[in-house]
N, C-alpha and C positions, 0 to 999 in steps of 0.2 A: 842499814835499816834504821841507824839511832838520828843520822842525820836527812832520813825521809820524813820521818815523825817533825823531828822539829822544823821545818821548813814547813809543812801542815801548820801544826800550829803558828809561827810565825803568821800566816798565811790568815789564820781567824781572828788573832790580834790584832793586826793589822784591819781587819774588816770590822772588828767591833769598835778601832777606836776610830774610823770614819764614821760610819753610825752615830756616832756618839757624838763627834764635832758637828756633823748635820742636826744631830737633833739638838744641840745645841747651841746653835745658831737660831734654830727654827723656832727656841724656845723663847730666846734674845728680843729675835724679832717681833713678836708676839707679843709679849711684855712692853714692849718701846710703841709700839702701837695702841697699845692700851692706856699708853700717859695722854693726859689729859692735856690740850695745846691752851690752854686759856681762856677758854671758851670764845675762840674763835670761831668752829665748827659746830652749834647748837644743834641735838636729836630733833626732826622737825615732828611736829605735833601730830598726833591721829588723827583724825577728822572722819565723820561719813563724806564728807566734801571731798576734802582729797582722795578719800580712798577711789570715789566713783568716778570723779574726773584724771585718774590716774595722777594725779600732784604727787602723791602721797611716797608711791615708789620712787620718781624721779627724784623727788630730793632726798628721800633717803638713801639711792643710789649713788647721790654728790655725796653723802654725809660720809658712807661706807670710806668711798673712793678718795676722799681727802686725807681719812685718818693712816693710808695705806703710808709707809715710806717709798717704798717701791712702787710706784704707781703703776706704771708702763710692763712691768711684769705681770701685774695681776687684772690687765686691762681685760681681754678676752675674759678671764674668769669669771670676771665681777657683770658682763655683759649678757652671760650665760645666765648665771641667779638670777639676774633683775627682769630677763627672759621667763626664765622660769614660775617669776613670780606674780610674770603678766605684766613686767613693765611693756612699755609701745614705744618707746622712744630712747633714740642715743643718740649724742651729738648732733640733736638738729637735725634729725632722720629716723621718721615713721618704719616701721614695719607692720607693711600693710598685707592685706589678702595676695593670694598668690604670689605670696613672698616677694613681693613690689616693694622696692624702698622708695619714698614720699622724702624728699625735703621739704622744712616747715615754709608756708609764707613767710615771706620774710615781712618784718615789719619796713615801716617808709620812712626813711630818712627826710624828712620834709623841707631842710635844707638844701640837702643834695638835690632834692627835684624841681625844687623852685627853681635852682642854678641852671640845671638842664633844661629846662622846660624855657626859661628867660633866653637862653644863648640857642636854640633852635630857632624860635622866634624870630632872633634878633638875625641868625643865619637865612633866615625863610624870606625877612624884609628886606636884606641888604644885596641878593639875589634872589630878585622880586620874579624874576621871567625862567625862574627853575622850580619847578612843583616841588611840595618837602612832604615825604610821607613817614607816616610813624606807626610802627608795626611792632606791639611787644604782645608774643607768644607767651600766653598762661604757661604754669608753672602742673605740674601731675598731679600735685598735691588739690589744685582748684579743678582740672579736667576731667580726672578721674577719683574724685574724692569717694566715691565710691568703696573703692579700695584702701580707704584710712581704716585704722584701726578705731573702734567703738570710743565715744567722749574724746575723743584726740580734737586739742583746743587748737587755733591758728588765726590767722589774720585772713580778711576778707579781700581777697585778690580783685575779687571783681568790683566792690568798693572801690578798693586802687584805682584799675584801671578809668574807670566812670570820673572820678576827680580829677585824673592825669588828663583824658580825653576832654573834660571840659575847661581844665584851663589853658587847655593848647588852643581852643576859638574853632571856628572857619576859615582861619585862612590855612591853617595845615589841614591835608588828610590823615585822615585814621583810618587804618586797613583793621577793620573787622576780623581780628581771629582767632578768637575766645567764641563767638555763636560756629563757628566754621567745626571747630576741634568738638564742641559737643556735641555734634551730628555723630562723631565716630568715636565717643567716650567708649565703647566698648572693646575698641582695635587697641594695637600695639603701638600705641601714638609715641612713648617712651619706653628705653630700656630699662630694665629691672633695676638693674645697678647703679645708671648714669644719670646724671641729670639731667642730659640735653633729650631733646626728640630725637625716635629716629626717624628715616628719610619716609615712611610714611606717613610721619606726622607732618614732615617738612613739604612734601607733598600735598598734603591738605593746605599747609599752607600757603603754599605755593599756588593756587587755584585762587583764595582768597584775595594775596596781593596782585595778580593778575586783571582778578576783576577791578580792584581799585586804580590800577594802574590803567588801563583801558588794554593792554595788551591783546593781540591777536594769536589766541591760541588756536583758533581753527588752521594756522601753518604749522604748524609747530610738530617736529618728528611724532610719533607714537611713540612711547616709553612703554619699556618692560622691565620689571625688577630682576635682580640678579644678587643672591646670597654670596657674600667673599666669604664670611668668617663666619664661626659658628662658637667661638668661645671666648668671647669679650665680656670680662669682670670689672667692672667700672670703677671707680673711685670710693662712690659711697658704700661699696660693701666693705673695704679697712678703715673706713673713715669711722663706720658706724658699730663696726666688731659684726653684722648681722651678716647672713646672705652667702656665706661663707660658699666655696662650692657652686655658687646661680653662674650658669654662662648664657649670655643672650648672644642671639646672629645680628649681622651686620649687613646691611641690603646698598644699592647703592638703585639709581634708576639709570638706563641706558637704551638709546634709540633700538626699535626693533628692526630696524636694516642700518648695517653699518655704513651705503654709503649716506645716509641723512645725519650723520654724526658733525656736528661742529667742529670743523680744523681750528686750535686756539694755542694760544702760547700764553703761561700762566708764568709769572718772573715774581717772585718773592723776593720784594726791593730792601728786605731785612738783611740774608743771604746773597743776594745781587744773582740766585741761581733760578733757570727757568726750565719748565718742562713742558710738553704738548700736551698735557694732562693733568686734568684736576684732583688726581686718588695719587698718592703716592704707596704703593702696596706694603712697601718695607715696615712700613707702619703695623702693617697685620701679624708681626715677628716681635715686635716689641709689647709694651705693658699698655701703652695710651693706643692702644687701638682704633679710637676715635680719631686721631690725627691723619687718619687715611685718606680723611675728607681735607682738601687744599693744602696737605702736610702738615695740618694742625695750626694751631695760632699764631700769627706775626702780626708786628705791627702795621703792615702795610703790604697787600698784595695786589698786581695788576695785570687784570685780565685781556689779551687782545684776540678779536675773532673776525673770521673773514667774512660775518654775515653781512647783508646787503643793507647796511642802513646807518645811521648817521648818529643815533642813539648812543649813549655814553652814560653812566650811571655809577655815580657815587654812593657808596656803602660805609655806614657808621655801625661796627657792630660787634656783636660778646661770639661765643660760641656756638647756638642756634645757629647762625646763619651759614655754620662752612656747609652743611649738609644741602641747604637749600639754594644756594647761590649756585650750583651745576644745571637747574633748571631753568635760570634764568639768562644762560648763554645763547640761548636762539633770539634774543629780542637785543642785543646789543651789540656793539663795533666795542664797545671797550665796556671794565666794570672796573674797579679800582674799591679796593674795600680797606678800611682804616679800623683797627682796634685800637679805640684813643687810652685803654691801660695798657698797651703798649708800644705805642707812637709816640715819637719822639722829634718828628719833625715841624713843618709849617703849614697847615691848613691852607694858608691865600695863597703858598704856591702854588699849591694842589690844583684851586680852582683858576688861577692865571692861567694854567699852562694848558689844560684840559677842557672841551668845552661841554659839558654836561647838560644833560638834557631831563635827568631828574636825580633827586637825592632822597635817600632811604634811611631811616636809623631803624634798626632791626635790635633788638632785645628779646632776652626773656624776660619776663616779672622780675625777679627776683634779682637779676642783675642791673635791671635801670631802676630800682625802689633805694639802692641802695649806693648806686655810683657815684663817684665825684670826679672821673677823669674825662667824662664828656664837657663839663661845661669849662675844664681848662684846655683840651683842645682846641675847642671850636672859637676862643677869647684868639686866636691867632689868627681867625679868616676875618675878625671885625674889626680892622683897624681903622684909623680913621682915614689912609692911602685906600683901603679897599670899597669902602663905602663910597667914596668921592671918584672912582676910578672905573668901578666893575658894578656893573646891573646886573650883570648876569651873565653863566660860562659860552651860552652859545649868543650875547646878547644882542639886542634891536639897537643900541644905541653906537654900536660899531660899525652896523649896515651889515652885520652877517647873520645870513638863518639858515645855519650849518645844520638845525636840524631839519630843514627840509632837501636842504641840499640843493635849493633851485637860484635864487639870486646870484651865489657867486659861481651859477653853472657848474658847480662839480655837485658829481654824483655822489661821490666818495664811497666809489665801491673798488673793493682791488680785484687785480689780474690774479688769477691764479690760476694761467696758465693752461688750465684744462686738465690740470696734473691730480693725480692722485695720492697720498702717500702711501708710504713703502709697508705701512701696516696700520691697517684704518683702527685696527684696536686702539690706535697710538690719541687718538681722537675721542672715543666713547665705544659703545658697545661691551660686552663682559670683558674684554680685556684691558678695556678702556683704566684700570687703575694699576696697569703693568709698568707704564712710563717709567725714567728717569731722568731726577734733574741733571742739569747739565750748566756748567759752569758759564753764568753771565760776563758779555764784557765790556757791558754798559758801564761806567766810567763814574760817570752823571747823575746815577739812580732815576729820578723822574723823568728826563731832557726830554724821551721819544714821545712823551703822550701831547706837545706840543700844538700838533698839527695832525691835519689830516693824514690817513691812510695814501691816501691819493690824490691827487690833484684834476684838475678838470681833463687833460689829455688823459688822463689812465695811468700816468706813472708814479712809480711808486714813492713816495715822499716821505714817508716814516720809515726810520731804521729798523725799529723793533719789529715792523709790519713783517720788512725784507728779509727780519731773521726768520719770522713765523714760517715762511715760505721753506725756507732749507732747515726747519728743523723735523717739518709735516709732511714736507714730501720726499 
């Protein structure tokens, strides 16, 4: 009995004097946060100005946040109060109406876009006989400003663009698709959490660059949307502490008869691995659930398809465009898409080897206001070998007009046998993002994009073609 008591008691000693290091610590803490750093950190001033354009809480939320030791512990907490308090804003991330997170315009790097805007140019003149189109997707924050929260300050996107478009001239096109996305400012053009569109938005714009393009979409399968995922948390909702808990769905578009699906072999020249499909599902298991679309970002992907035409298309682009570039597969024999922040290779081989029939750079706002890895890129396709050498990838001055296909009599369309593959899901349609990659054994990386598909008898003269065949059927 004497030795139950005292083990009790042990028992509450023990418990008081953790109590007691806690709050003594907590006291510690307190106290050290409350020393003064040197008037590094100044209380920023009341204002009616700030208070009504919201200033007033944001910097007193940096003031709060600086004086913490612990930052990163008290991060959520301090997100919460300043929530509380009616701030609008964390880390460059609006919390708008229906719990929409807004990234801010970004402001313009005006060196950076000089650079890029000079080296496009300079890419447009020196491959004078290949169209250069320039297509940068508004940002949620300018399409659906709607849903900003009340005095939320920012930069004028659509300024941007109007200055970007005017000192690129007439000799580049501008694919309109800032008036295109305000037709449908009221849809689900982006997800809650992410910054990118989603494939409705990519959709609309997908219409847009068509018409710019002259494309004929009166061939083109009928598309039907098809939901994979229904709980994708984007980035901006830990970025910002806000949003905690939002899950947005994930749509993808897919022919409404599976046999109109495009047969394609999609080789991510990063990984040297290719698959018959442009979704890679495994994606939907992990945290980036956006990487569903083309397996997510690399620096260099190349697309081959067995459609009937001679069309080839180079793609310069951020994130926007994985979503979108799956619609764009019924108008081309090849697409080849380069992220020059993470590309690492040669531009003029690209265009040596390949004989392209238009070129695209694809942006959002806020990722071409602010880039500096496009215009060192694209310093690799200007050399002074390539200027003196190459007019252009399908050019006049070789005597080849590969895009029509008719001078050197091929058609450049391949056999495929009459074959079906072994599951059309493998191609589009709702299964269409089942696929798996499959180990490349391409040597070479770029070698296959070379030549043609086919040559004028019909046979088959591209390797990567001939793999396409046994990986589709």
């Amino acid at each position: 009995m004497e030795q139950t008591q005292k083990r009790k008691k042990k028992k509450v000693y023990t418990k008081q004097i953790t109590a007691l290091v806690i709050l003594g610590l907590l006291t510690i803490f307190c106290l050290l946060n409350l020393i003064p750093n040197g008037g590094k950190d100044k209380k920023p001033k009341l204002t009616l100005k700030s208070v009504l354009d919201g200033g007033y809480m944001e910097e007193y939320g940096e003031y709060l946040t600086s004086r913490f030791l612990v930052k990163g512990a008290f991060k959520s907490l301090d997100f919460s109060v300043r929530t509380m308090f009616g701030e609008r804003e964390s880390e460059g991330i609006y919390r708008g109406e229906e719990q929409y997170l807004l990234e801010k315009i970004a402001a313009m790097d005006e060196q950076a876009v000089e650079e890029n805007i000079q080296r496009i140019e300079e890419l447009a003149g020196t491959y004078y006989n290949i169209p250069v189109y320039v297509m940068l997707v508004p940002d949620a924050a300018n399409i659906q400003s709607q849903r900003l929260p009340a005095y939320a300050a920012g930069q004028d996107q659509s300024r941007q663009f109007k200055k970007i478009r005017d000192r690129l001239g007439t000799g580049i096109n501008w694919v309109e698709t800032e008036k295109a996305l305000e037709k449908h400012d009221d849809e689900p053009l982006y997800y809650r959490t992410d910054r990118n569109w989603t494939s409705l938005g990519a959709f609309y714009g997908y219409e847009a660059l068509a018409s710019a393009m002259g494309l004929d979409t009166s061939s083109a399968p009928q598309l039907d949307p098809y939901v994979v995922n229904n709980d994708f948390i984007g980035p901006l909702s830990e970025k910002s502490g806000y949003g905690k808990g939002l899950e947005d769905s994930i749509t993808i578009y897919a022919p409404k008869k599976i046999k109109d699906s495009v047969r394609l072999v999609m080789t991510n020249m990063d990984t040297k691995k290719k698959s018959a499909t442009l979704y890679d599902s495994t994606k939907l298991e992990k945290e980036d659930k956006y990487s569903l679309f083309l397996g997510g970002d690399a620096g260099m992907i190349d697309i081959k398809t067995t459609v009937d035409t001679t069309d080839r298309l180079l793609i310069f682009k951020d994130s926007f465009a994985n979503c979108l570039i799956p619609f764009l597969t019924p108008y081309y024999r090849e697409i080849v898409a380069v992220d020059p922040a993470l590309y690492g290779g040669d531009i003029q081989e690209i265009m040596q080897k390949a004989k392209f029939t238009s070129i695209l750079f694809l942006y959002s706002g806020n990722s071409f206001v602010t880039d500096t890895h496009i215009s060192k890129v694209l310093g690799t396709a200007l050399s002074t070998e390539t200027q003196s050498g190459i007019s252009g990838a399908g050019g006049e001055e070789n005597g080849s007009s590969d895009a029509e296909g008719g001078e050197n009599g091929s058609s450049d369309t391949q056999d495929n046998d009459g074959g079906e593959s072994d599951s059309d899901e493998s191609s589009s349609g709702p299964g269409v993002y089942s696929g798996a990659d499959e180990d490349s054994s391409d040597e070479d990386g770029y070698s296959d994009t070379d030549g043609d598909p086919a040559d004028s008898d019909g046979e088959d003269t591209d390797s990567t073609d001939g793999e396409m065949d046994d990986e589709t059927e």
